[in-house]
ZAMARGU-4260 file (C-alpha; in steps of 0.2 Angstrom, whole numbers, plus 5000, padded with zeros to 4 digits):
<rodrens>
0) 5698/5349/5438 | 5705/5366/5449 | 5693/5380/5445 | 5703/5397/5442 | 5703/5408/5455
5) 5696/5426/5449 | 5706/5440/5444 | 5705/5459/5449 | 5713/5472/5442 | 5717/5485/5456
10) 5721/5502/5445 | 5729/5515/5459 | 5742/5524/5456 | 5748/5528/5474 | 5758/5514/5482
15) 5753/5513/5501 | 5734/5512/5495 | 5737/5499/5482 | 5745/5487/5497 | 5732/5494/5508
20) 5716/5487/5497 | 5727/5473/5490 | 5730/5466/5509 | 5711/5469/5511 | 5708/5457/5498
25) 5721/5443/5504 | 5705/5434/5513 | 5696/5435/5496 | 5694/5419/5485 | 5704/5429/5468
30) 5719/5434/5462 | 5726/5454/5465 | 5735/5461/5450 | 5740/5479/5451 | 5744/5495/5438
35) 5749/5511/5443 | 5745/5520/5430 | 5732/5519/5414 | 5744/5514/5401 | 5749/5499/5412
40) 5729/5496/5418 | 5726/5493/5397 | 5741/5480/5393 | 5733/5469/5408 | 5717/5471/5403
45) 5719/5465/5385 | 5732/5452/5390 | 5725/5444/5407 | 5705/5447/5403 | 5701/5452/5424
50) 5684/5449/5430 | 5683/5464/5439 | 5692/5478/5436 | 5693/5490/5454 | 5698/5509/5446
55) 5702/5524/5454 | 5696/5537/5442 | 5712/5548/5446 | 5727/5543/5437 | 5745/5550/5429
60) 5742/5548/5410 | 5724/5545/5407 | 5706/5546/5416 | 5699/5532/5423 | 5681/5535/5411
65) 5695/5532/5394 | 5697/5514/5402 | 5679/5511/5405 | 5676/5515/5386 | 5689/5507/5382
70) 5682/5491/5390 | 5666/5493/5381 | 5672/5494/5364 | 5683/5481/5363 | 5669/5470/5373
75) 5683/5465/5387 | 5672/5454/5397 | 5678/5462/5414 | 5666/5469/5426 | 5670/5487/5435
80) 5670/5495/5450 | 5675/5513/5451 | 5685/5520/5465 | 5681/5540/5469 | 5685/5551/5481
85) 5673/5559/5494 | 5659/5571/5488 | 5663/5565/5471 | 5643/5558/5468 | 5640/5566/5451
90) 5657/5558/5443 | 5653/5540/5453 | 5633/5543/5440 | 5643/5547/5424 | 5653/5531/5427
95) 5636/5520/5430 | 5629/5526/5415 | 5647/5523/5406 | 5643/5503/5410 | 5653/5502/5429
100) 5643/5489/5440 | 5646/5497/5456 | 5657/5511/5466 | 5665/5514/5483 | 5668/5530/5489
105) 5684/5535/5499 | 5685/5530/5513 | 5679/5513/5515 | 5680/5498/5525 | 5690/5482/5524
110) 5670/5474/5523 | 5664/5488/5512 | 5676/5482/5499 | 5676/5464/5503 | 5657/5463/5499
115) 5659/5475/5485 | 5671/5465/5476 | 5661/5447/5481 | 5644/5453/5475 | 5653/5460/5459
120) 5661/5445/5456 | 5644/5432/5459 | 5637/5445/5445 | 5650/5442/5432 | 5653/5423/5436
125) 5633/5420/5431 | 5635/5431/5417 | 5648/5420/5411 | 5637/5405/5415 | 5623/5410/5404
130) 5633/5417/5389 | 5624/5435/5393 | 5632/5450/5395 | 5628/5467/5396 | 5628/5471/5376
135) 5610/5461/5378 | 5605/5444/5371 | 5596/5436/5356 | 5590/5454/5348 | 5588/5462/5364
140) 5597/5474/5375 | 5600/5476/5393 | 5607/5470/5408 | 5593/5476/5421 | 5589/5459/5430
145) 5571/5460/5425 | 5578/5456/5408 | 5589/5446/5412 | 5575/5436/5421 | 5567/5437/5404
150) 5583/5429/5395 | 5582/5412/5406 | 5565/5411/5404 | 5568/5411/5385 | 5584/5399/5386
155) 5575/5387/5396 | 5558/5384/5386 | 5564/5387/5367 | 5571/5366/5367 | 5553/5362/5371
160) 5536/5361/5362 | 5526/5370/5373 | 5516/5385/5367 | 5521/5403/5374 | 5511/5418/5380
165) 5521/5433/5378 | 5512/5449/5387 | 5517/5467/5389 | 5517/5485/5384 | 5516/5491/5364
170) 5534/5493/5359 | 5540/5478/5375 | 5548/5468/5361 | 5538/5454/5359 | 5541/5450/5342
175) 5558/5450/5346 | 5554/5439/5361 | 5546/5426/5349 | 5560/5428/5337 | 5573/5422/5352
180) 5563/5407/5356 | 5563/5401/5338 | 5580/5406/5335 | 5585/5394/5350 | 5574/5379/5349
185) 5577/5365/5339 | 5565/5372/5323 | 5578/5386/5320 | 5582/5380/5302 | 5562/5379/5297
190) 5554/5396/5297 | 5546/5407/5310 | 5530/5413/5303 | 5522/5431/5310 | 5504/5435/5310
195) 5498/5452/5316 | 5481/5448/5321 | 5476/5467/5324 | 5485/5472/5305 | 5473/5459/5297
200) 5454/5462/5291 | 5442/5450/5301 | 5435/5441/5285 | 5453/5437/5279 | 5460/5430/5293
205) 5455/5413/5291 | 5463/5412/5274 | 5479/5419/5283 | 5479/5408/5293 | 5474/5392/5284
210) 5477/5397/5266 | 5463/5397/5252 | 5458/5387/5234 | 5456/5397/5218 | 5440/5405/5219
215) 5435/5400/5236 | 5429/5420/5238 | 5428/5437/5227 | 5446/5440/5223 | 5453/5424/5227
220) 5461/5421/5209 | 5473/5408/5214 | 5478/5394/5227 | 5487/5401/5242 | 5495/5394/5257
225) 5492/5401/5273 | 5505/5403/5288 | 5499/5386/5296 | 5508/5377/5279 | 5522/5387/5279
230) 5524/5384/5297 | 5527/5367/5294 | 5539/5361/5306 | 5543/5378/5312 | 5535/5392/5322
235) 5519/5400/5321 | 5518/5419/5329 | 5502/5423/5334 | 5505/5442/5338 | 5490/5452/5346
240) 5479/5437/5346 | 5467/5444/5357 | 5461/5452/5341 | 5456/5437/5333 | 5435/5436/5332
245) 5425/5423/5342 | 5421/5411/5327 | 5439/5410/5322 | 5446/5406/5338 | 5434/5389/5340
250) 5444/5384/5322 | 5461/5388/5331 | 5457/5379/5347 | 5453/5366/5337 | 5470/5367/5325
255) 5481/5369/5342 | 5474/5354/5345 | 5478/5340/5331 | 5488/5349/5322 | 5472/5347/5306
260) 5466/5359/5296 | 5455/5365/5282 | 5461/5378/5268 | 5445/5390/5266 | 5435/5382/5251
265) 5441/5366/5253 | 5437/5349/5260 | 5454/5340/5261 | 5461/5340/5279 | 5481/5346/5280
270) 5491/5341/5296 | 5507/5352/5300 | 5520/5352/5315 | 5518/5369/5321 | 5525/5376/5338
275) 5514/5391/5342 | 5520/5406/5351 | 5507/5419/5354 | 5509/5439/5361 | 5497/5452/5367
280) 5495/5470/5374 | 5481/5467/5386 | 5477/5456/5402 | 5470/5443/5393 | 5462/5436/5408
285) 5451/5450/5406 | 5445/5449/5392 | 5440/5433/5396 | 5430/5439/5409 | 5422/5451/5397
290) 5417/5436/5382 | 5430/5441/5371 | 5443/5429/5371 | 5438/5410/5375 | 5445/5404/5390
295) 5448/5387/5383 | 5460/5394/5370 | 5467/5403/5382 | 5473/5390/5393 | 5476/5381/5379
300) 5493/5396/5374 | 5495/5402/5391 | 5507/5384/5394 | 5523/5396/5396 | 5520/5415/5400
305) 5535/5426/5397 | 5530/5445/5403 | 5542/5457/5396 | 5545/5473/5407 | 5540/5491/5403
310) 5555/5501/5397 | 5553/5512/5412 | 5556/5496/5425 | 5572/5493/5417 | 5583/5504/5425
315) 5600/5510/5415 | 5594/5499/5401 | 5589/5515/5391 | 5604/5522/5393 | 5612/5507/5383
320) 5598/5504/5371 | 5600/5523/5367 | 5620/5522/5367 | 5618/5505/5356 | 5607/5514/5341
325) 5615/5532/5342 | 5631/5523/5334 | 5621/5513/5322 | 5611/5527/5316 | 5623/5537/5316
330) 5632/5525/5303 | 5619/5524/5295 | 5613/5542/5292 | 5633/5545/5292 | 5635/5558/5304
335) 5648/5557/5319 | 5637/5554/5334 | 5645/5545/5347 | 5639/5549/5364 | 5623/5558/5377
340) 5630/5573/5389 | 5626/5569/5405 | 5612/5580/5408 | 5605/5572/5392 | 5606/5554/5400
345) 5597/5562/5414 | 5583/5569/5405 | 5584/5549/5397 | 5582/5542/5414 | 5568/5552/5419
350) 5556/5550/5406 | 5544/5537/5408 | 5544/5530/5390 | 5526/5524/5387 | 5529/5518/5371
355) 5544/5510/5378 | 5558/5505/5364 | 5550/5507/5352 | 5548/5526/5355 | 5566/5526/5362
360) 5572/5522/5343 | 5561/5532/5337 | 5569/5548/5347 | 5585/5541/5343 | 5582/5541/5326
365) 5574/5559/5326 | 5589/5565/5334 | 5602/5558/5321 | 5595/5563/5305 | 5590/5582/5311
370) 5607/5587/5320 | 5624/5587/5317 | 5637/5582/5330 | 5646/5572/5341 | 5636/5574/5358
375) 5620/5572/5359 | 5614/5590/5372 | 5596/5590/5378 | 5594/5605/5364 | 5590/5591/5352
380) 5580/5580/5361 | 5563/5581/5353 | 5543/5583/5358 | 5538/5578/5372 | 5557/5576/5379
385) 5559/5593/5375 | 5548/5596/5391 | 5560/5587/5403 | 5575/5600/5397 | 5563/5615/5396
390) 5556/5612/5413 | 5540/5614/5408 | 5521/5603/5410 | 5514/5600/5395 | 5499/5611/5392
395) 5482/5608/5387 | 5475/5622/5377 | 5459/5619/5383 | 5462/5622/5400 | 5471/5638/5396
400) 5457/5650/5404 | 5458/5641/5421 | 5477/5643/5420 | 5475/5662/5417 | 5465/5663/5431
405) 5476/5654/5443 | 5490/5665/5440 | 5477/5679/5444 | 5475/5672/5461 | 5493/5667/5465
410) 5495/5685/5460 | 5483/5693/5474 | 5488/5683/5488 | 5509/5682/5484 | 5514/5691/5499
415) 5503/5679/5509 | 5511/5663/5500 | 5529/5671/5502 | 5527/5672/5522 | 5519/5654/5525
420) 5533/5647/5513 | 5545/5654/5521 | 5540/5647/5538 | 5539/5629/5528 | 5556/5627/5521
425) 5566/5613/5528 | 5584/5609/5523 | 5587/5599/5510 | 5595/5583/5518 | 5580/5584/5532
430) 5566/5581/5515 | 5576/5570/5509 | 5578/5559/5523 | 5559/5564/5524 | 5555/5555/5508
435) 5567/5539/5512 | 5558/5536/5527 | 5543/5536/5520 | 5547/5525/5505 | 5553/5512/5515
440) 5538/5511/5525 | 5526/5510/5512 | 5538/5496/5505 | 5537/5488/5520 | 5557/5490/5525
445) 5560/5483/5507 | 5572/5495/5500 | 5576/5490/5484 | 5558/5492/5483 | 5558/5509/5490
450) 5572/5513/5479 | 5564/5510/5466 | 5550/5519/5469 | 5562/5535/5473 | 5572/5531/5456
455) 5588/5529/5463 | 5599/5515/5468 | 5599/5505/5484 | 5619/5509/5487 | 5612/5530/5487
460) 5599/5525/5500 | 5610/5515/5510 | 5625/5529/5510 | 5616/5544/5513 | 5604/5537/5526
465) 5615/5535/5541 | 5623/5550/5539 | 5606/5560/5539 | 5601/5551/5556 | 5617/5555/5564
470) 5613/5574/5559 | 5598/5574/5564 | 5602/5568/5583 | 5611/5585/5584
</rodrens>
């Protein structure tokens, strides 16, 4: 069987570039189709379905950003690369955070768009593999590829038996990480049972687990089955286990074990075909080393580990998870929000989100059912965000006389500061270029590592660089 080439879509509206880039791509294993226009660029996307979409943002009739949204609301599965003109930076950021995988910048290179176009299409080819794109997967979203690592993992351990170990952050997703792995193994039609081990009093756990006989303790009025049984050929969550008390733990080690138990009061042994899955907030190792959880339970659950990544290591995911739930509140609360302003999405960006999702739909939420409005401005954005538009630290009241008394200083000597700052500015490009260098050397010359670090992408480091050191040799 022939594999089909690829297809992208060249959008540009003036001729001699259009042959230009298309005779560019000649060498390329894919098939050039062109559109002068936006109405054109729409009729080929809905009717050939590109891979890759290459879009100069100017055009006749529309803007280039009305295809892109177009694109993601009727879930074309094209990838996109924008096409901008020189100096145009903050329109090339509104586009990344529209959903376009990459940009060039006029002028480029035959190579420049060679490798654009190939690294573009490798993406969306494995995307297309794995039945992942960027509207997430299995109850999550995102298309960061620390998720997306997460996503394989998931696909490749929910057929077998094996237990799970899920770790991360409060509000990481690991309930929905358990849920994913049931929901693609081969118990999906028997029931996924959740325990919260930390929601649970110590002296009722074991009946939660196991189940109980009528008046096997005060207030046990009837018979009950506990999640083991209900389990039964199915999925057992074990969420926050590291909660679980010493004694009890010996009667799970024992339960993962053969599969036998005992309801509390009771003498009959059950057996149950349980796959157990198991989540925690805290390094587990550690509190092995400190007696609380039991190393041989431990290793016992920790066959498969699945660490899911803090919100603020996942990149523009936000901006999607936030984009996802403002439309579904807003349906929900019926109001007419459809979209962040840009400074918003920065402000989004920024924030390090220590209760990660969680507290991302919990700001989401706040926002939909206290404002009206289409746009979302940073004017709505509530506490501690609020700080991020504002500009200003957070303040702790008790250190408010020290405060006071800084000012008071500052105040004394502010002709002083005011000389020695003026003899330590430096332009702009020269701190920058500064606090680059020293990134990538405490990454060790990794710089997706040092852009990281920095919060930017690799492409920003890599295009602005040169152009600082041939500066600075003047």
């Amino acid at each position: 069987m022939v594999n089909k080439l690829p297809k992208v879509l060249l959008v540009e509206d003036r001729l001699s570039l259009a042959r230009c880039y298309s005779e560019f791509l000649s060498s390329e294993q894919c098939t050039v189709l062109h559109a002068a226009d936006g109405e054109r660029a729409i009729e080929l996307l809905r009717a050939e379905q590109p891979d890759l979409l290459l879009l100069d943002l100017q055009l006749p009739d529309v803007h280039g950003t009305e295809i892109i949204k177009l694109i993601k609301e009727e879930a074309l599965p094209t990838a996109i690369v924008v096409i901008t003109a020189h100096g145009s930076y903050e329109v090339s950021r509104e586009v990344m955070g529209l959903g376009a995988t990459d940009y060039l910048e006029k002028p480029f290179t035959r190579d420049r768009l060679c490798l654009t176009v190939r690294n573009a299409l490798v993406q969306h080819c494995l995307e297309e593999q794995t039945g992942r794109h960027k509207k997430g997967y299995e109850g999550f979203i995102g298309a960061s590829p620390v998720i997306q690592a997460v996503y394989q993992i998931i696909e490749n351990v929910a057929a077998s038996k094996a237990s799970v170990f899920i770790t991360g952050e409060s509000g990481t997703g690991k309930e929905v990480c358990a849920q994913a792995i049931h929901n693609n193994s081969l118990r999906k039609d028997s029931p996924c049972v959740t325990l919260n081990c930390a929601a649970i009093p110590h002296d009722l756990m074991e009946s939660e687990i196991f189940g109980h006989l009528k008046g096997a303790f005060t207030g046990a009025t009837h018979s009950r089955d506990g999640a083991a049984r209900r389990a039964h050929n199915g999925t057992l969550f074990l969420d926050e286990i590291g909660e679980m008390d010493m004694d009890l733990q010996s009667k799970l080690l024992r339960f993962i074990q053969t599969g036998q138990f005992q309801k509390v009061g009771s003498n009959v042994t059950e057996t149950v075909d349980v796959r157990f899955i198991c989540a925690t907030n805290r390094d587990p190792l550690e509190q092995v080393k400190q007696g609380t959880f039991r190393e041989d339970l431990y290793y016992r659950l920790h066959v498969v580990p699945i660490h899911l990544p803090p919100l603020r290591e996942r990149g523009d995911d936000v901006i999607q998870i936030a984009q996802h739930f403002l439309v579904e509140f807003s349906a929900e609360e019926k109001k007419s929000f459809r979209s962040f302003s840009q400074e918003t999405l920065d402000i989004l960006r920024r924030y390090q989100w220590p209760g990660n999702v969680r507290q991302l739909l919990n700001v989401v939420r706040n926002i939909v059912v206290l404002h009206q409005g289409g746009e979302v401005t940073p004017s709505m954005l509530p506490h501690p965000l609020s700080l991020e538009y504002s500009g200003l630290p957070e303040v702790n009241q008790d250190a408010q006389p020290v405060i006071e008394q800084t000012l008071e200083e500052e105040a004394v000597s502010e002709v002083t500061e005011e000389e020695l700052n003026k003899l330590d500015i430096k332009p702009l490009w020269q701190v920058e270029l500064e606090a680059i260098d020293a990134a990538i050397k405490a990454c060790d010359g990794n710089v997706s590592e040092a852009a990281k670090m920095l919060e930017v992408s690799p492409s920003t480091i890599y295009r602005k660089r040169p152009n600082w050191k041939q500066r600075k040799s003047f």
